[in-house]
C-alpha positions in Angstrom: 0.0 0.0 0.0 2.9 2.3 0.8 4.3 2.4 -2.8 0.7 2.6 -4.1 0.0 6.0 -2.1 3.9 7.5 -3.0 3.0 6.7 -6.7 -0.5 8.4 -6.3 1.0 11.7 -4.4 4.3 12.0 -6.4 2.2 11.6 -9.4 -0.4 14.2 -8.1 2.9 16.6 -7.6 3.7 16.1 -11.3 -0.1 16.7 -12.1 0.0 20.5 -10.9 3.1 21.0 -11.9 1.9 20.2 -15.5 -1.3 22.2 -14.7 0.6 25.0 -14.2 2.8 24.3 -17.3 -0.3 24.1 -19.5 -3.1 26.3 -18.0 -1.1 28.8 -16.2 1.4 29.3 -18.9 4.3 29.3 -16.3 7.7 28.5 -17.6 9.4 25.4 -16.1 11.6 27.7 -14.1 8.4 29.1 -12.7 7.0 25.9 -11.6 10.3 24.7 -9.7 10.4 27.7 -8.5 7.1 27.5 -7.1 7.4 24.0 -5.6 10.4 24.7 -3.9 8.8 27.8 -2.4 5.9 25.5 -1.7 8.0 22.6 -0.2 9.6 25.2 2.8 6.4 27.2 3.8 5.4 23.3 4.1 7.9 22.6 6.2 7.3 26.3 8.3 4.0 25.4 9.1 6.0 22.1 10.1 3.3 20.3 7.7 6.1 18.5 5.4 7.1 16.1 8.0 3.9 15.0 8.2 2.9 14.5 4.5 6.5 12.5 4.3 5.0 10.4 6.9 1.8 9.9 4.8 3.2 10.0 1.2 7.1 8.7 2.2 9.5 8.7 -1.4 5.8 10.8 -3.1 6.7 13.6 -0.6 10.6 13.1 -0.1 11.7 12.4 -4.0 9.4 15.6 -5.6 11.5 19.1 -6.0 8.6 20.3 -3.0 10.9 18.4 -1.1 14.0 20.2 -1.7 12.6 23.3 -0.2 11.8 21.4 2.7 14.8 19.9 3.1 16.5 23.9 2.3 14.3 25.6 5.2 14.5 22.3 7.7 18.4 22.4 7.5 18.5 26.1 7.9 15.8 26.1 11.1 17.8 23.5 13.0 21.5 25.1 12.6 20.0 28.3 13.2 18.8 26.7 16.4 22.1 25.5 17.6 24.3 28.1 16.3 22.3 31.1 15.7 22.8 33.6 12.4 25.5 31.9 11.2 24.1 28.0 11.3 21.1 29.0 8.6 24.4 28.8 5.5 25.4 25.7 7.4 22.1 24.1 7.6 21.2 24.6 4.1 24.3 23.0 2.6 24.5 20.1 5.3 21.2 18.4 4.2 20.9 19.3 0.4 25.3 19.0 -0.4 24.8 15.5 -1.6 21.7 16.4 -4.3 23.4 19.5 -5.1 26.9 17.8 -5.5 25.6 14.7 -7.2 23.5 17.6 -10.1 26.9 19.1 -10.5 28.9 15.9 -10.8 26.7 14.2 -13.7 26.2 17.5 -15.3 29.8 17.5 -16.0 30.1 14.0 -16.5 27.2 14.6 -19.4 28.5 17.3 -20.7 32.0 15.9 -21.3 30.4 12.8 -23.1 27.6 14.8 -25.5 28.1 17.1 -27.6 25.9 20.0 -27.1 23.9 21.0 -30.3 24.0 24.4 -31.5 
């Protein structure tokens, strides 16, 4: 039932987002944008843990979960080491997604040739 109900909420995720591509006429960089957005004031209302709980990889694998994972990070350093833990909360949970983009992207583009 679990995979079941992340398939059903991820998919739903994807669903506004194409909404939004198609109805709204926002640009893709408008829609990530919005999710990530979406995603912290979640996890500022402390909502996103919840939905993780309900949803699991549906909530956690979605860009909505990045922001989450941005604010989350930020709160909980800020917590323990005031003005300065909010830049080391936001690198400490998302390094490893931002680091792995980075890597393949590089990896990509020395093994394609760009067209154009």
């Amino acid at each position: 039932m679990e995979y079941i109900i992340a398939f059903l909420v991820g998919g739903g995720i994807c669903v506004i987002g194409q909404i939004l591509l198609d109805v709204a006429k926002l640009t893709p960089a408008h829609v990530m944008s919005t999710f990530v957005v979406l995603g912290a004031i979640l996890d500022g209302f402390n909502l996103y843990d919840n939905f993780i709980e309900f949803a699991g990889a549906g909530a956690t694998v979605p860009i909505t979960s990045f922001g989450h994972s941005l604010l989350h990070g930020a709160m909980h350093q800020a917590d323990e080491h005031g003005f300065i833990g909010i830049g080391m909360g936001i690198f400490e949970l998302t390094s490893a997604g931002i680091s792995s983009a980075i890597l393949f992207a590089f990896i990509v583009a020395l093994l394609f040739k760009p067209k154009g």
